[in-house]
C-alpha positions in Angstrom: 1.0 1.0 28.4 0.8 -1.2 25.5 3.3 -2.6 23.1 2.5 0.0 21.0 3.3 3.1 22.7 6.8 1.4 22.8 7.5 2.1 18.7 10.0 4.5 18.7 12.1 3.3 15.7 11.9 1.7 12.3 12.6 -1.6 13.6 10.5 -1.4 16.5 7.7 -0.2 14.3 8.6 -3.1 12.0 8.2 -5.5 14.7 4.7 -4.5 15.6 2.3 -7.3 15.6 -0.4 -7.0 12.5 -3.4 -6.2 14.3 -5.4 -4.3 11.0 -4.5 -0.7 12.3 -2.0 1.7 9.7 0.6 3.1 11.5 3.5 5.7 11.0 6.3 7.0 13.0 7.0 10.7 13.2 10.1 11.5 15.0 10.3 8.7 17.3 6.2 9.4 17.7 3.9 6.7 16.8 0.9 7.3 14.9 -2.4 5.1 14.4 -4.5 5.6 11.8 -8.1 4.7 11.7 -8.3 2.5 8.3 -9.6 4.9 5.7 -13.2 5.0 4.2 -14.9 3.8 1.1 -14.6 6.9 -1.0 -10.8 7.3 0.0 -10.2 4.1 -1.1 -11.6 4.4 -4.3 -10.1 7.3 -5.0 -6.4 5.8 -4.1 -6.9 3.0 -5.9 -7.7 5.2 -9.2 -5.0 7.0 -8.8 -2.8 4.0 -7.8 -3.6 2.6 -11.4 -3.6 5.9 -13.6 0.4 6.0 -12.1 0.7 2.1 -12.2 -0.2 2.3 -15.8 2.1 5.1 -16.9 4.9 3.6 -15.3 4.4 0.1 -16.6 3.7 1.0 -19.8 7.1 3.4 -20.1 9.2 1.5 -18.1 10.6 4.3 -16.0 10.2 2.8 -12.6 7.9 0.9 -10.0 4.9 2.2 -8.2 4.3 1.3 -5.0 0.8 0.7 -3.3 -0.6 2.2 0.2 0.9 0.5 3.3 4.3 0.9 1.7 6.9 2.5 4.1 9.7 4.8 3.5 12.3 5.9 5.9 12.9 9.4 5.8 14.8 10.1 8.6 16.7 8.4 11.2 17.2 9.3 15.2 14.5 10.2 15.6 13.0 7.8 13.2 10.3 8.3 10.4 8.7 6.2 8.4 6.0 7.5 6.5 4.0 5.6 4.0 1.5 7.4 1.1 -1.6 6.2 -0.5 0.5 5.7 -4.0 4.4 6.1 -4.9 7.0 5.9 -7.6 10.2 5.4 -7.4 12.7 5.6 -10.7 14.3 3.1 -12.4 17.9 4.5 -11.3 17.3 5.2 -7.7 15.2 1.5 -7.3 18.5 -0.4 -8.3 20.7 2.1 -6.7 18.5 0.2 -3.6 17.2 -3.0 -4.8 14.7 -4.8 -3.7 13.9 -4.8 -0.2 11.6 -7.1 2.2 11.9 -4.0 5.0 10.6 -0.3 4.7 12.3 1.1 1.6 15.6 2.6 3.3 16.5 4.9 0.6 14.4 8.0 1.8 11.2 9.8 -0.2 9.7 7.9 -3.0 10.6 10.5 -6.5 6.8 10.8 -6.1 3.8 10.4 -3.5 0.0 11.0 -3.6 -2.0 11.3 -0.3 -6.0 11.1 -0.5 -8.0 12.7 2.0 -9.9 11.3 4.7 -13.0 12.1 6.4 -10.4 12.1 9.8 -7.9 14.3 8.0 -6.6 17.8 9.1 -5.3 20.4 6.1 -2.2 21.1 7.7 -1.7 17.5 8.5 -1.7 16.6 5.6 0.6 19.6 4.5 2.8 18.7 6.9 3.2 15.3 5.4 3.7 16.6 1.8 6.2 19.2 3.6 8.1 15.7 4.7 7.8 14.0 1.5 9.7 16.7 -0.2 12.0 17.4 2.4 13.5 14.1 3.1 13.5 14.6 -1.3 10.4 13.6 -3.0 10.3 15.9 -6.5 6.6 16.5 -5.8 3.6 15.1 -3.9 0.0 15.2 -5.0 -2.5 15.5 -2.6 -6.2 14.6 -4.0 -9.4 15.8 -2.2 -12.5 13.7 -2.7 -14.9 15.7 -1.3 -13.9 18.7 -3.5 -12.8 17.3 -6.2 -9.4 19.1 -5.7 -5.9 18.1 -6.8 -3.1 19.8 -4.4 0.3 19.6 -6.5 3.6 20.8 -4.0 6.9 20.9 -5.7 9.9 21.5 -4.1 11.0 25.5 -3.5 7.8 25.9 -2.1 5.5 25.9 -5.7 1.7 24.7 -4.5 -1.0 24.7 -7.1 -4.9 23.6 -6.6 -6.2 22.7 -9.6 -10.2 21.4 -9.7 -9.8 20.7 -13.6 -7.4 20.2 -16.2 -4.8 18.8 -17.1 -1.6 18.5 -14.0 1.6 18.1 -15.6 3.2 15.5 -13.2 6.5 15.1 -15.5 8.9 16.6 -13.9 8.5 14.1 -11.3 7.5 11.0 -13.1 9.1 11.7 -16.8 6.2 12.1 -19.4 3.3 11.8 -17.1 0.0 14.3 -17.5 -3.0 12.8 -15.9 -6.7 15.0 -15.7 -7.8 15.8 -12.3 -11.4 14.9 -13.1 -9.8 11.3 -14.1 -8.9 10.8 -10.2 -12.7 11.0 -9.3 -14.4 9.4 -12.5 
């Protein structure tokens, strides 16, 4: 058995050496993740500035970057951590600013990107978590189809290939294009 298999909390997963592998904890469960491809990572990184921007430029908030971990529940312990976040003005000072996971549950926000290793109702589940643990919506973008996956709380999901989403009601004034995710 190795060090790993003994993460059963925040702190323990905290206190994991860095050895290069992402990692989240799901109810006490440790999970590895391969690191994610190329296109993935292109993708996020759009996406992680077409929010970035937004928020920078109106002031509403901070954005958070992949690797970032939130706890969203406690004994058992998860800590999940999304390919891009926000997090408002008002609940970030409620907090402040942390060197830790952030402790004060779901970012307002989250955006997941698929990989090449990822399973649909995986990565369901995970936007399930996100707005259970209170997350006002999560966005979960597609590469390989070019699909945007929007799931509000009270169950709304809507795939959209092109248009315009209308993200506002979770990061205030904020309408992005889906095809501006894959450009």
């Amino acid at each position: 058995m190795t060090a790993h298999a003994l993460a059963t909390s925040a702190e323990d997963l905290w206190n994991l050496p860095d050895d290069g592998m992402r990692r989240e904890l799901v109810e006490g469960q440790l999970r590895v993740m391969a690191p994610a491809g190329f296109e993935h990572g292109r993708v996020a990184s759009t996406a992680n500035r077409l929010l970035g921007t937004h928020v920078h430029t109106t002031r509403i908030g901070v954005t958070l970057a992949a690797e970032t971990g939130f706890v969203l529940a406690s004994n058992p312990d998860t800590v999940r951590a999304p390919d891009a976040a926000f997090v408002s003005n008002a609940r970030a000072e409620a907090v402040g600013r942390t060197v830790r996971f952030w402790p004060g549950g779901a970012p307002d926000f989250a955006i997941e990107v698929v990989s090449p290793d990822d399973s649909r109702p995986e990565l369901e589940s995970k936007a399930l978590c996100w707005l259970d643990a209170g997350a006002s919506a999560v966005l979960i973008l597609d590469p390989a189809l070019r699909s945007a996956r929007v799931f509000r709380a009270g169950g709304d999901i809507r795939v959209l290939t092109d248009g315009e989403i209308d993200l506002s009601d979770a990061v205030p004034g904020w309408r992005v294009a889906v095809a501006d995710f894959f450009a």
